[in-house]
Backbone as ProteinMPNN parsed JSONL, in Angstrom:
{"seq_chain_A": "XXXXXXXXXXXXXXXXXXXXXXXXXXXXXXXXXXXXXXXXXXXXXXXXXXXXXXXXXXXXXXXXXXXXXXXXXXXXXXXXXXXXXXXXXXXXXXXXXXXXXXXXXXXXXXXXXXXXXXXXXXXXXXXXXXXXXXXXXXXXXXXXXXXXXXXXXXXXXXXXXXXXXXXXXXXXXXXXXXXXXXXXXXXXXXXXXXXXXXXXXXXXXXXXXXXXX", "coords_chain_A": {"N_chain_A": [[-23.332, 28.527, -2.796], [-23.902, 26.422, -0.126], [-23.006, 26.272, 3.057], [-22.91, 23.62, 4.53], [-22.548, 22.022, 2.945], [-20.49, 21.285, 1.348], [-18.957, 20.956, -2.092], [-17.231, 18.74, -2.328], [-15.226, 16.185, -0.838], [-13.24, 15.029, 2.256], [-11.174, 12.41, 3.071], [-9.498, 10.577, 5.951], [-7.058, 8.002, 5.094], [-4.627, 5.414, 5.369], [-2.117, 6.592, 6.462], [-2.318, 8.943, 4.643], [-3.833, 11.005, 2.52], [-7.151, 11.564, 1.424], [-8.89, 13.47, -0.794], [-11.589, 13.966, -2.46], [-13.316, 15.449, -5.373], [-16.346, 17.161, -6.561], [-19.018, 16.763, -8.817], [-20.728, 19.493, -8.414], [-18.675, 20.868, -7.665], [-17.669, 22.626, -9.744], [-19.512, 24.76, -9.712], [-19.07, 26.142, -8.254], [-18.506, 29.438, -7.031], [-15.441, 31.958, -7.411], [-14.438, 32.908, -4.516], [-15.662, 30.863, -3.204], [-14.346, 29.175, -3.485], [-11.557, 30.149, -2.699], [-12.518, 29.707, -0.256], [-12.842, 27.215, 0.034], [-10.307, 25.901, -0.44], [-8.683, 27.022, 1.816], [-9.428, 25.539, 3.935], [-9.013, 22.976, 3.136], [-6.146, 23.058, 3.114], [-5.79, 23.296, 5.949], [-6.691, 21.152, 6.701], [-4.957, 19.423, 5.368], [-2.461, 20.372, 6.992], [-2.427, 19.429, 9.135], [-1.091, 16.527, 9.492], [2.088, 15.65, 9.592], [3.942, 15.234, 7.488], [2.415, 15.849, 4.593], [0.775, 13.853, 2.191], [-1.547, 13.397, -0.114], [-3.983, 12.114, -2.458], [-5.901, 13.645, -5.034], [-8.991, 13.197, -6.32], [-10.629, 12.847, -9.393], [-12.531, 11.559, -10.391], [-15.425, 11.566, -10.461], [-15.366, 13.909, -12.166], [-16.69, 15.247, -14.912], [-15.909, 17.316, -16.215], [-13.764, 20.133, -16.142], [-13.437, 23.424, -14.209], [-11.477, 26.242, -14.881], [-11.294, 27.423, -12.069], [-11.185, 25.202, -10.475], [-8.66, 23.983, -10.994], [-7.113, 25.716, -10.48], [-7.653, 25.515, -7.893], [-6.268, 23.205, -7.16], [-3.548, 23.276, -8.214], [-3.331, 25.117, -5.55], [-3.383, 24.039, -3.806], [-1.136, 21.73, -4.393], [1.286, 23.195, -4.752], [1.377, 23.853, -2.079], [1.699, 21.632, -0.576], [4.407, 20.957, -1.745], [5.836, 22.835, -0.639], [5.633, 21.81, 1.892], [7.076, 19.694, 1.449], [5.446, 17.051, 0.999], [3.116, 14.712, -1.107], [1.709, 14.5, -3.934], [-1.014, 13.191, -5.824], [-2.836, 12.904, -8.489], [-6.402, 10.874, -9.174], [-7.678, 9.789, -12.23], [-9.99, 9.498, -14.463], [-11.824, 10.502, -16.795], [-11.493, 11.02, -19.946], [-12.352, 14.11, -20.601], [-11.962, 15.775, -18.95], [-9.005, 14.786, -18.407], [-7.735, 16.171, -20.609], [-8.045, 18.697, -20.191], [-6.361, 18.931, -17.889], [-3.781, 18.334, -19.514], [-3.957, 20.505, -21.113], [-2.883, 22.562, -19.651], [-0.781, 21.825, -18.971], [-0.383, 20.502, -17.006], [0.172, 17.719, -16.94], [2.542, 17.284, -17.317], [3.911, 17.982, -14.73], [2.386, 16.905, -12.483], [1.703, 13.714, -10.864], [-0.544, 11.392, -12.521], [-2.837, 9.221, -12.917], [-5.196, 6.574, -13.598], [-6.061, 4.438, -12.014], [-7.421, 3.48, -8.948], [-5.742, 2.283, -6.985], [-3.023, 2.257, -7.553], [-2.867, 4.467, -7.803], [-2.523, 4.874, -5.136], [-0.047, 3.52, -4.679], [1.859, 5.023, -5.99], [1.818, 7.249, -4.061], [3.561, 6.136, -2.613], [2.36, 4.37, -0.585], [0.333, 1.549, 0.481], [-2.358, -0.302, -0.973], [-5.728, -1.269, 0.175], [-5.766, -4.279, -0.876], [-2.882, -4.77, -1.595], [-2.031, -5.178, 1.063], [-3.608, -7.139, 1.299], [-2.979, -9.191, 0.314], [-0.6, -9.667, 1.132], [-0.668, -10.483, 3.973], [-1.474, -13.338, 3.449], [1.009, -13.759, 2.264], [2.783, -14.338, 4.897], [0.784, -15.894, 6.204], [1.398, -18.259, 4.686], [3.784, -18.459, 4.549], [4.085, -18.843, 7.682], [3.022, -21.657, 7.659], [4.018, -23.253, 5.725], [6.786, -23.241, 7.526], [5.25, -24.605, 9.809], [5.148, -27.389, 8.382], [7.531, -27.852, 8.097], [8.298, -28.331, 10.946], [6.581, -30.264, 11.582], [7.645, -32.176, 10.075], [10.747, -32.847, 10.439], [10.373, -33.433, 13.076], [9.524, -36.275, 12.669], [12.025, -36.903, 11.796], [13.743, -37.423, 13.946], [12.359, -39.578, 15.224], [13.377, -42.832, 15.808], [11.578, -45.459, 15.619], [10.278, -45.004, 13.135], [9.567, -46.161, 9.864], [9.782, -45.294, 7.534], [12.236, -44.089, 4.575], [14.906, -41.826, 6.19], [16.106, -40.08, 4.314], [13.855, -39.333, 2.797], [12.118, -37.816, 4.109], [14.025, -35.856, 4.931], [14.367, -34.243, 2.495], [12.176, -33.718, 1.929], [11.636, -32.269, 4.106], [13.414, -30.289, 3.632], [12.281, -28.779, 1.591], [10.094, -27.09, 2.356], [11.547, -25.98, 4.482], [12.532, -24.139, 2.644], [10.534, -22.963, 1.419], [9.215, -21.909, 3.117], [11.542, -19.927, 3.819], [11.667, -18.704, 1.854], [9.463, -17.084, 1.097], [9.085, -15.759, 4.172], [11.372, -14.39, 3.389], [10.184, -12.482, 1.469], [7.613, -11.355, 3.361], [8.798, -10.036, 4.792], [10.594, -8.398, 4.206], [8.456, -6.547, 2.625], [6.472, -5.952, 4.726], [5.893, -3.903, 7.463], [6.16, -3.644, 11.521], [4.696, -5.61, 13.924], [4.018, -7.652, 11.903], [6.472, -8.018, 10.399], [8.238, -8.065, 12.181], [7.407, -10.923, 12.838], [7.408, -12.494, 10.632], [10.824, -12.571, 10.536], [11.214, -13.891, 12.432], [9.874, -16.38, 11.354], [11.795, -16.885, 9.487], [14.046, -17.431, 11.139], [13.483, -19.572, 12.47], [13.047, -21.484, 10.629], [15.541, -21.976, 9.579], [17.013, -23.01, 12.044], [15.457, -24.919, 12.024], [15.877, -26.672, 9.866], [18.453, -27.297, 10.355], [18.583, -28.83, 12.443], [17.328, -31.071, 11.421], [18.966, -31.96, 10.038], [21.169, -32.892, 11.352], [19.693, -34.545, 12.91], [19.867, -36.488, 10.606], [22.332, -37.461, 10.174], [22.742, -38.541, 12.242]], "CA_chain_A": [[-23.004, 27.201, -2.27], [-24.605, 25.808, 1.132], [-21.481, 25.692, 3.753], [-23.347, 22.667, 5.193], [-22.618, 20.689, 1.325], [-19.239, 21.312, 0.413], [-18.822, 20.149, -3.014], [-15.991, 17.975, -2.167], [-14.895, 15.243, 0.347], [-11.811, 14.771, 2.91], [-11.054, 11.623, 3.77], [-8.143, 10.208, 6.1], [-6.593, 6.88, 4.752], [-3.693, 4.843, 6.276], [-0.982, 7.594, 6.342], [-2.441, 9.508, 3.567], [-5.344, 12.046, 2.447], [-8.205, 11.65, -0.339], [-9.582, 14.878, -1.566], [-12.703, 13.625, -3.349], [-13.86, 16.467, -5.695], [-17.724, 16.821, -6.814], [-19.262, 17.756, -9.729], [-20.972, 20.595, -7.802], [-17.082, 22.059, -7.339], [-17.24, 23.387, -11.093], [-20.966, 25.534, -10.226], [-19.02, 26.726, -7.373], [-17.493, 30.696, -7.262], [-14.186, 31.687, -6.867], [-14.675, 33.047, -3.222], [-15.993, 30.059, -2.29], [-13.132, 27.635, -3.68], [-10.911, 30.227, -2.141], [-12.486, 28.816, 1.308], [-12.51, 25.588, 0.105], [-8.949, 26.06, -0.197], [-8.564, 27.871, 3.108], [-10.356, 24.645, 4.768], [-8.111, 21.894, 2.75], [-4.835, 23.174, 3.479], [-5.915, 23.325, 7.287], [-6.704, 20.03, 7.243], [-3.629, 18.564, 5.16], [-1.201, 20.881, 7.677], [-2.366, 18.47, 9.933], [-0.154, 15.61, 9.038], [3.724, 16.116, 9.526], [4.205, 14.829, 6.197], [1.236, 15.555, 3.837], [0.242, 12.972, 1.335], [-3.048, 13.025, -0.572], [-4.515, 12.041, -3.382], [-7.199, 14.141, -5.435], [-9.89, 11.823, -6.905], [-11.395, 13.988, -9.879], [-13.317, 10.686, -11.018], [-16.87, 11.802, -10.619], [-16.152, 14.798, -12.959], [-16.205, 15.507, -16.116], [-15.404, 18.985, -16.867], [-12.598, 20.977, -14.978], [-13.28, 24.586, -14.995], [-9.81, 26.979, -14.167], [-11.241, 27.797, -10.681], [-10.94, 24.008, -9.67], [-7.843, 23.883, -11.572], [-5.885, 26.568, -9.743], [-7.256, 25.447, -6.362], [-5.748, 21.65, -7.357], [-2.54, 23.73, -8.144], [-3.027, 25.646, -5.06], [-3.249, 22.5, -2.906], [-0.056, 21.408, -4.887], [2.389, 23.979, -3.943], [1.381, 23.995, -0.722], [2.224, 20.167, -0.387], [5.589, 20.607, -2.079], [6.614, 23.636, 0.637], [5.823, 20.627, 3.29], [8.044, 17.813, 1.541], [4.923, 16.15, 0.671], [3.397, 14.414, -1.925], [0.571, 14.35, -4.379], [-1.408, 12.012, -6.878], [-4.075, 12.898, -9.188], [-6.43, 10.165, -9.717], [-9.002, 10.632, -13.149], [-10.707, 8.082, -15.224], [-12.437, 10.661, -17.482], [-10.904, 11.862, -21.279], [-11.925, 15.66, -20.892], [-11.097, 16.162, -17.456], [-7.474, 14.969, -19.116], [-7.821, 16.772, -21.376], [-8.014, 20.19, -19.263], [-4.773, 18.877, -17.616], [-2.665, 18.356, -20.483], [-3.536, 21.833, -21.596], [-2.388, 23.36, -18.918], [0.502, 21.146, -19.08], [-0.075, 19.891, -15.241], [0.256, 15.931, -16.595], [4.507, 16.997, -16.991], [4.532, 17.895, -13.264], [1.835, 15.838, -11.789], [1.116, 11.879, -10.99], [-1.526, 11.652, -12.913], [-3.157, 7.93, -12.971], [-6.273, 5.823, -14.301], [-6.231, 3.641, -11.44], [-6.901, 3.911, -7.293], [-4.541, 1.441, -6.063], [-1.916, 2.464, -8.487], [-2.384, 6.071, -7.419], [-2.34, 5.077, -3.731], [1.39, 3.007, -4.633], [2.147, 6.052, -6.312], [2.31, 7.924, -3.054], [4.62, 5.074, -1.109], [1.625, 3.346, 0.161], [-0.195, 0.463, -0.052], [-3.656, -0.401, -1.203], [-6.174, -2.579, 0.659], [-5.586, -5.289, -1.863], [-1.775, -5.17, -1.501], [-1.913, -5.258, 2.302], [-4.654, -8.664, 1.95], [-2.058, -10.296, -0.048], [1.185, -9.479, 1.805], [-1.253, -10.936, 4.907], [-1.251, -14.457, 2.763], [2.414, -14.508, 2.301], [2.701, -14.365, 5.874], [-0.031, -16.852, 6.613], [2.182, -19.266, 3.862], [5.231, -18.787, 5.398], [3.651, -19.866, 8.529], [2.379, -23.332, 6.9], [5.595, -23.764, 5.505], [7.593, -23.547, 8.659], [4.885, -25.736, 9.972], [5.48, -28.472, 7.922], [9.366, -28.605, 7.95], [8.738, -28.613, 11.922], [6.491, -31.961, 11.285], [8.64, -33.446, 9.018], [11.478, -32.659, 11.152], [10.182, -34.165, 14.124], [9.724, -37.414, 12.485], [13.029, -37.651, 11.601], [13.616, -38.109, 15.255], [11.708, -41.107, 15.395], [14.035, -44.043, 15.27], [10.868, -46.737, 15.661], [9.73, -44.852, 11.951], [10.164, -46.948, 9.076], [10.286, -44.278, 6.257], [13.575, -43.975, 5.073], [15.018, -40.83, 6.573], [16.552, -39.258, 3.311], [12.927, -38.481, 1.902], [11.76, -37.218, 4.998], [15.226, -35.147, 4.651], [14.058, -33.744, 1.088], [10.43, -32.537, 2.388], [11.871, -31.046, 5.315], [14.181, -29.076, 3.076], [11.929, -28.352, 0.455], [9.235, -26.479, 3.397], [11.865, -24.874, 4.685], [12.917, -23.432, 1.305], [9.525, -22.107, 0.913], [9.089, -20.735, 4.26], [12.699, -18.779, 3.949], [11.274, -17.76, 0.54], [7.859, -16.451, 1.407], [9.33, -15.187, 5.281], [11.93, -12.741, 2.995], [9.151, -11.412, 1.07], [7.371, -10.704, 3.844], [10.115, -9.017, 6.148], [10.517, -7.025, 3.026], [6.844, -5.746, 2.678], [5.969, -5.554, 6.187], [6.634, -3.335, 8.844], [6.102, -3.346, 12.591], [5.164, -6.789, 14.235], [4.154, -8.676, 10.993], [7.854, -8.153, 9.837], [9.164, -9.038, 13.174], [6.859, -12.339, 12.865], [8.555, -12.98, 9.533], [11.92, -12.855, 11.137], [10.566, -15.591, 13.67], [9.709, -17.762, 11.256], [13.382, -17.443, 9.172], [15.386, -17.806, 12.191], [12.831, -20.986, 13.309], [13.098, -22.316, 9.716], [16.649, -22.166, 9.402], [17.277, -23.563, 12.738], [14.775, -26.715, 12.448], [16.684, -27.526, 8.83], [19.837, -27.771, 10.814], [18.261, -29.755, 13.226], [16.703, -32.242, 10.443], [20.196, -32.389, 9.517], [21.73, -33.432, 12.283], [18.868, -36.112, 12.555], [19.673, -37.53, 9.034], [23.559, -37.37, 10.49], [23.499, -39.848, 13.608]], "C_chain_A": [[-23.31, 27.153, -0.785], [-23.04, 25.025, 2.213], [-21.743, 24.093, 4.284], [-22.823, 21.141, 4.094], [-21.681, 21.096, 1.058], [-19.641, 20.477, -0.905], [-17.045, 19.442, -2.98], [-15.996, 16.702, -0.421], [-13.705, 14.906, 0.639], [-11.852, 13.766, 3.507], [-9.591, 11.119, 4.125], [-7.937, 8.477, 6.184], [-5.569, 6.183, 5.853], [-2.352, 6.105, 5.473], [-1.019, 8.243, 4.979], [-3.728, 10.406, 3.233], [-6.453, 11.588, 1.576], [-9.193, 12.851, 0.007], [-10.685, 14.57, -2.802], [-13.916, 15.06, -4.023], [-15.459, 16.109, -6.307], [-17.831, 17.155, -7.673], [-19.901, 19.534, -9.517], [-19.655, 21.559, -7.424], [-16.833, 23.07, -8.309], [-18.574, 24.728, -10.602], [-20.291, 26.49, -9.057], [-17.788, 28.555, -7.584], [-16.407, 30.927, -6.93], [-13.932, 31.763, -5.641], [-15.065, 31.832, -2.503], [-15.247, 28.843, -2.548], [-11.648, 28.323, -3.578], [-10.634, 29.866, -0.476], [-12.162, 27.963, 1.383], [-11.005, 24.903, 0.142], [-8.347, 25.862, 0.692], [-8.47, 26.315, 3.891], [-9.314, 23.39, 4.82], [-6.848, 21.379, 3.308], [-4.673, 23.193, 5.123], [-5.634, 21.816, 7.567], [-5.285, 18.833, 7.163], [-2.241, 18.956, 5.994], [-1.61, 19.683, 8.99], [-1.054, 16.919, 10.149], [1.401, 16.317, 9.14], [4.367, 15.806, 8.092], [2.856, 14.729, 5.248], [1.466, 15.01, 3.161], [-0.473, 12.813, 0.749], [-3.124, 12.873, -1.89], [-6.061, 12.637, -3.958], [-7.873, 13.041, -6.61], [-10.98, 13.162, -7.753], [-12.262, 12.714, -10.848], [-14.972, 10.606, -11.187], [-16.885, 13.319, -11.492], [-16.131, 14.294, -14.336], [-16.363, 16.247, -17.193], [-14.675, 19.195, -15.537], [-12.797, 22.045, -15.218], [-12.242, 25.021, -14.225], [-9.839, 27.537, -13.122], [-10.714, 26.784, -9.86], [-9.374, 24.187, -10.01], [-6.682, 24.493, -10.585], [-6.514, 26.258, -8.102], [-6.788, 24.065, -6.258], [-4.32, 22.454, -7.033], [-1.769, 24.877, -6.874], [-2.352, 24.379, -3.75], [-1.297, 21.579, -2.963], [1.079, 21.782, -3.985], [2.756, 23.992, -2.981], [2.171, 22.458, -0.324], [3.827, 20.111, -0.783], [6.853, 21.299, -1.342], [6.805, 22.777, 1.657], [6.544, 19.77, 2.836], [7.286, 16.974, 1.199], [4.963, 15.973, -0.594], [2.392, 14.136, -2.583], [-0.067, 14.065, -5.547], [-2.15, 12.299, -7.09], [-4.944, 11.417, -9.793], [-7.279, 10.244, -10.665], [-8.678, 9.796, -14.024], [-11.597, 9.248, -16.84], [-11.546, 11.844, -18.884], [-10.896, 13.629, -21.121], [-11.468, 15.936, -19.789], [-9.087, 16.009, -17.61], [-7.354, 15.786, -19.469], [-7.338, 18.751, -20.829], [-5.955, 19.862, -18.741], [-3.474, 18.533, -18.465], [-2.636, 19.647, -21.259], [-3.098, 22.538, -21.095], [-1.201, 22.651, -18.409], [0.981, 20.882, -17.756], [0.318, 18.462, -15.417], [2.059, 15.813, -16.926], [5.037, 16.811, -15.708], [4.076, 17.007, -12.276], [2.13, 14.201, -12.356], [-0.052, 12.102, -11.362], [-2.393, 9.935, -13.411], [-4.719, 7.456, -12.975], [-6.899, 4.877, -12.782], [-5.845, 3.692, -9.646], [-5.643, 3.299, -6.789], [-2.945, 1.92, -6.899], [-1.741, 4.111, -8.239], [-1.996, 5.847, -5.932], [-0.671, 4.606, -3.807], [1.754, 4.505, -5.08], [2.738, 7.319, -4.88], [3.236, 7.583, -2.211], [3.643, 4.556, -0.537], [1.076, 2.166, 0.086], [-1.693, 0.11, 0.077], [-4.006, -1.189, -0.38], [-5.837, -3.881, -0.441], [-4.32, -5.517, -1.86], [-1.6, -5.662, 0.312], [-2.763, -7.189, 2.237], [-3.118, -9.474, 0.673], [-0.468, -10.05, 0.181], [0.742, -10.046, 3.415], [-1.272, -12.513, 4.156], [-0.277, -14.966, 2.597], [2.658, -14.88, 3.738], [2.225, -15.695, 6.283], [0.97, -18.135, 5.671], [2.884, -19.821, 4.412], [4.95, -19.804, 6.837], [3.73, -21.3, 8.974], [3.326, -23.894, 6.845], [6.317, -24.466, 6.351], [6.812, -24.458, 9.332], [4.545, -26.979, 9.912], [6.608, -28.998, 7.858], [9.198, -28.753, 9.667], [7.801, -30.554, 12.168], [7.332, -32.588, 11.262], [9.953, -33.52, 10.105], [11.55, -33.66, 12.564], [10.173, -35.322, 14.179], [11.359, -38.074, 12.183], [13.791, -38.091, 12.797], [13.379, -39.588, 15.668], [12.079, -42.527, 15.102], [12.702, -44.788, 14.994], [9.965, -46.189, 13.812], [10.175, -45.553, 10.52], [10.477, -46.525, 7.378], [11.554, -43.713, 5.809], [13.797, -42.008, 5.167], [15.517, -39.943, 5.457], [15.092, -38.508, 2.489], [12.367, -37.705, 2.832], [12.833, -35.573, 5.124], [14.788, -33.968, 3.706], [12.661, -33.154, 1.504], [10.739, -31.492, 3.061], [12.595, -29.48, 4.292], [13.243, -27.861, 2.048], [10.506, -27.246, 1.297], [10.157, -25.537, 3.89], [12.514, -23.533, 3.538], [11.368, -22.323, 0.963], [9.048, -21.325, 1.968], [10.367, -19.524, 4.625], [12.158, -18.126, 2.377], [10.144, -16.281, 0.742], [8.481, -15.236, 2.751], [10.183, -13.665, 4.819], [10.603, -11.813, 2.725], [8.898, -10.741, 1.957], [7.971, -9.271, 5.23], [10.526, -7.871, 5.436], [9.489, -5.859, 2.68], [6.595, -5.795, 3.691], [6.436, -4.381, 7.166], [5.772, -3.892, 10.39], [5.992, -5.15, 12.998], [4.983, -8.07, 13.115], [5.792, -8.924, 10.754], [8.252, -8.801, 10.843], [8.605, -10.679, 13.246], [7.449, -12.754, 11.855], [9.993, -13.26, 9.675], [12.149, -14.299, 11.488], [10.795, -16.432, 12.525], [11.287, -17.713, 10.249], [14.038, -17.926, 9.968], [14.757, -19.302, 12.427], [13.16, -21.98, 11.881], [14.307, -23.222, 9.31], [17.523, -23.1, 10.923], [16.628, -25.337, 12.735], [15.403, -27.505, 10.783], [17.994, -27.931, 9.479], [19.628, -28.875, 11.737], [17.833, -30.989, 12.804], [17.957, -32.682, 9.453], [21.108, -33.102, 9.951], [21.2, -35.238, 12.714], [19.243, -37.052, 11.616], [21.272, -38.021, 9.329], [24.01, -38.994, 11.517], [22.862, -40.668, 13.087]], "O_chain_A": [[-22.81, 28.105, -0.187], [-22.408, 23.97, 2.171], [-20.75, 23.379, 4.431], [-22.756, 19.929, 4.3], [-21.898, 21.607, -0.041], [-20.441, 19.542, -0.882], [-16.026, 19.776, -3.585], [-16.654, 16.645, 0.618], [-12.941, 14.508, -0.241], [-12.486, 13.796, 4.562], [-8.663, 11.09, 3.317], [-8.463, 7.77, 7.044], [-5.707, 6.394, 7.058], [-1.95, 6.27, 4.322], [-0.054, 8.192, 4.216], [-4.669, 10.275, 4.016], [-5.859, 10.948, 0.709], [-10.021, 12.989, 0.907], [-10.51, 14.969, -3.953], [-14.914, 15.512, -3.461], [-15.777, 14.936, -6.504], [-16.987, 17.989, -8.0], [-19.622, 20.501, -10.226], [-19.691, 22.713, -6.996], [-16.141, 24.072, -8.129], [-18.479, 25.739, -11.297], [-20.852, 27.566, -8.848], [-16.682, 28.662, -8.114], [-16.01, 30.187, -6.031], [-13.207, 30.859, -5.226], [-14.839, 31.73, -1.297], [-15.421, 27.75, -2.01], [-10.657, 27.741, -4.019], [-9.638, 29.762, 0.241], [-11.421, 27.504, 2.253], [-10.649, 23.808, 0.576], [-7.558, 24.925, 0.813], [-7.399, 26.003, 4.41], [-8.852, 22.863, 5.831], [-6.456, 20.287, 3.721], [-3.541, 23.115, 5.599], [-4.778, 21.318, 8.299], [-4.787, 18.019, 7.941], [-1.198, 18.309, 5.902], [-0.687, 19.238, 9.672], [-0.359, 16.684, 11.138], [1.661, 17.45, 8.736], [5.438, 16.341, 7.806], [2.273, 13.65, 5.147], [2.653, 15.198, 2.894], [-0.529, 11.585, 0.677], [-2.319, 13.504, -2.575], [-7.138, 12.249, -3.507], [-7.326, 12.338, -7.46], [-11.717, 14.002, -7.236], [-12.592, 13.009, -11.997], [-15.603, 9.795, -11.864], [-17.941, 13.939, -11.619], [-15.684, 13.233, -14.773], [-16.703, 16.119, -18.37], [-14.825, 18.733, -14.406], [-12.527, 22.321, -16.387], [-11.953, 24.507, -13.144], [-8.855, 28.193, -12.778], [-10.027, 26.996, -8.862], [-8.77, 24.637, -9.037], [-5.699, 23.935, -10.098], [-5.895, 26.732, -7.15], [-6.902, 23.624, -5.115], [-3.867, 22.412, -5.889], [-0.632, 25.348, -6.856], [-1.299, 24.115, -3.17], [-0.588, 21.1, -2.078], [1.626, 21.219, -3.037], [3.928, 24.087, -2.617], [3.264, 22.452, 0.242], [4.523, 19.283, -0.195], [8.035, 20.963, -1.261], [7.838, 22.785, 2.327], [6.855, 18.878, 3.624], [7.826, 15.898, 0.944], [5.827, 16.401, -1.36], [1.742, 13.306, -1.949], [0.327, 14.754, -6.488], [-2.918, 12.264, -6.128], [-4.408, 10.797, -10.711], [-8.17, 10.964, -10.215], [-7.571, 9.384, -14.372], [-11.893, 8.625, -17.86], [-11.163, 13.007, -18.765], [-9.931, 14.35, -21.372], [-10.343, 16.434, -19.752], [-8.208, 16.743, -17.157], [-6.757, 16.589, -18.751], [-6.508, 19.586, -21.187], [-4.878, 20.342, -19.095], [-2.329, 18.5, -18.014], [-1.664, 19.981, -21.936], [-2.695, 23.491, -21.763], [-0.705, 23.016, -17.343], [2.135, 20.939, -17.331], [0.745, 17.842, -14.443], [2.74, 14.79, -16.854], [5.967, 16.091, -15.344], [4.773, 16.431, -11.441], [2.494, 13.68, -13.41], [-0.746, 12.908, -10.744], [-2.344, 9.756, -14.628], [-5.46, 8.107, -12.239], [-8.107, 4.727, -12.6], [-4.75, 3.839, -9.104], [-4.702, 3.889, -6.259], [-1.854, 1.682, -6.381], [-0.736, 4.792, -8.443], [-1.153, 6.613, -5.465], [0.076, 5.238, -3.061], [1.956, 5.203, -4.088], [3.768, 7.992, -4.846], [3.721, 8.271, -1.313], [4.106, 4.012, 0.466], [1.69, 1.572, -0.799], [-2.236, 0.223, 1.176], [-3.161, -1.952, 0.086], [-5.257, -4.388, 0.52], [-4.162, -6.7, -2.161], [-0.903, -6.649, 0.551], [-2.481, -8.14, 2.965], [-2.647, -10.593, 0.876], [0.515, -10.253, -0.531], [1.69, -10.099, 4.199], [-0.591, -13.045, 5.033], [-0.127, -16.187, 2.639], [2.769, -16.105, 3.793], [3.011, -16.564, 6.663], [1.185, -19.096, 6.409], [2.972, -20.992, 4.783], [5.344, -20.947, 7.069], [4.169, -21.898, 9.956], [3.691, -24.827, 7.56], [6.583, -25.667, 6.312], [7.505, -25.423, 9.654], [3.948, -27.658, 10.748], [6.873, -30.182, 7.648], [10.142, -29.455, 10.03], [8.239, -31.585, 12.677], [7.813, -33.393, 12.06], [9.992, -34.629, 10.638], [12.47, -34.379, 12.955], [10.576, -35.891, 15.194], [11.763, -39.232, 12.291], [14.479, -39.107, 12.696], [14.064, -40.425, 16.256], [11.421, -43.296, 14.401], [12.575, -44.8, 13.77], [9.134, -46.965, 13.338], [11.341, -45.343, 10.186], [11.063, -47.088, 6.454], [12.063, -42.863, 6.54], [13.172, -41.154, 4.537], [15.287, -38.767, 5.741], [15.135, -37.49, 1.798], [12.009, -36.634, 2.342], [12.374, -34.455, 5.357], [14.849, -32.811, 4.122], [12.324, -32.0, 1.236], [10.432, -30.308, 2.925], [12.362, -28.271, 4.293], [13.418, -26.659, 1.846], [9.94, -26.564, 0.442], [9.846, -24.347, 3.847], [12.813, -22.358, 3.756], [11.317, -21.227, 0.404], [8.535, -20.218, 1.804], [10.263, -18.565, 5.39], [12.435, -16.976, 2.038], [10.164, -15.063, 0.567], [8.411, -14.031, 2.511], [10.053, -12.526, 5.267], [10.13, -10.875, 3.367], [9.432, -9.634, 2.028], [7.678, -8.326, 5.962], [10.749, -6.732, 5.846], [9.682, -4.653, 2.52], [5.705, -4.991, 3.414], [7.631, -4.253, 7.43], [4.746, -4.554, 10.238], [6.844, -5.94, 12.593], [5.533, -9.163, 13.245], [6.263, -10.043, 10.952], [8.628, -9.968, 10.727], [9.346, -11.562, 13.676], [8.262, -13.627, 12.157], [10.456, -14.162, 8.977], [12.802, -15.278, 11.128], [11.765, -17.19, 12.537], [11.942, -18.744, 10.398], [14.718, -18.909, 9.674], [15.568, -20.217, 12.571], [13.498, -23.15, 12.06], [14.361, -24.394, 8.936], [18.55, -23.748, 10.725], [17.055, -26.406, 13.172], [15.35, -28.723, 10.613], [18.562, -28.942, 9.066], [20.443, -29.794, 11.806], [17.877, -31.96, 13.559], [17.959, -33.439, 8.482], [21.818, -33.845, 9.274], [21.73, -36.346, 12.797], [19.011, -38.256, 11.731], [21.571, -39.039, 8.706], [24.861, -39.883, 11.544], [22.89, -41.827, 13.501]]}, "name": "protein", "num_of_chains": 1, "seq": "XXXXXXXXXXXXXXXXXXXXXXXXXXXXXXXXXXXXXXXXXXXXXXXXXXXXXXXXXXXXXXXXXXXXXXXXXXXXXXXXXXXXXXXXXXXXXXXXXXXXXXXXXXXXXXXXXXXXXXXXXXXXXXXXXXXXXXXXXXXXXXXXXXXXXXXXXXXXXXXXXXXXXXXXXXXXXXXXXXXXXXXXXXXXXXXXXXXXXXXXXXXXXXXXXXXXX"}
């Protein structure tokens, strides 16, 4: 094997690993997938909390060299506290791991994004639509502060009770949407989700007060 070509690939995610194995990993000797080993575990001590997912989706055959350096990878991850997800799309490559009765101890999953939740994280595809609730909520709150504002407007000739009923019904969907996202978010999205509860809940009281005098 050509040190220059690993048969494998390390890539670093959002707070997480991928260990992309090759088919060239099976042609490879044991000496040299005791480096590959050597090399792995360097890289995943990196992280204060390892995480990775092995992606055995381009094989399909496992021979018991890969096998025990998957299971070496393992161990090592479970001495750190981490945490680790097999992902594999192909019948015999199962197949290998249910004989060696790794699919009792491992995550063992069909599907990327479902292996990446699997670890506590979140896929691109969950992140673009937890960016939408957000953007909703937004809308929301910027329609109950419309509506709101009109009810202000003595010289308006709409009666103020339906204006009342929009406002409410915007801010209902911007305290809906704003949990979600304060729930799924961290850092300043969440704190922007805050914003808009506290702003939502304040401009219904205020469209209340309006409908009052």
């Amino acid at each position: 094997m050509e040190l220059g070509s690993p048969p494998y690939r390390f890539e670093s995610a959002d707070g997480y690993s991928v260990i992309t194995l090759m088919p060239g990993m099976n042609d490879a000797g044991w000496s040299d997938i005791e480096a590959i080993g050597d090399n792995l575990l360097k890289k995943l001590a990196e992280a204060d909390r390892p995480a990775f997912l092995v992606d055995l989706t381009l094989l399909s055959f496992m021979g018991s060299a890969v096998v025990a350096l998957i299971v070496r990878l393992w161990k090592s991850i479970n001495a750190s506290n981490g945490k680790m997800v097999v992902h594999n799309t192909d019948p015999m490559v199962l197949e290998v791991l249910e004989i060696a009765g790794l699919t009792t101890v491992w995550t063992v999953v069909t599907d990327r994004d479902d292996a990446v939740r699997a670890l506590g994280k979140k896929p691109a595809a969950d992140r673009g639509k937890g960016f939408l609730t957000l953007l909703f909520a937004i809308v929301a709150f910027a329609s109950e502060a419309v509506i709101v504002s009109l009810l202000f407007n003595d010289t308006l000739e709409l009666p103020k009770k339906y204006l009342l009923v929009g406002s409410f019904a915007s801010a209902s969907a911007a305290l809906v949407l704003g949990t979600l996202g304060a729930t799924t978010y961290r850092g300043w999205k969440r704190f922007l989700c805050i914003i808009v509860i506290v702003a939502a809940v304040s401009c219904a009281v205020a469209g209340s007060l309006a409908v009052s005098q």
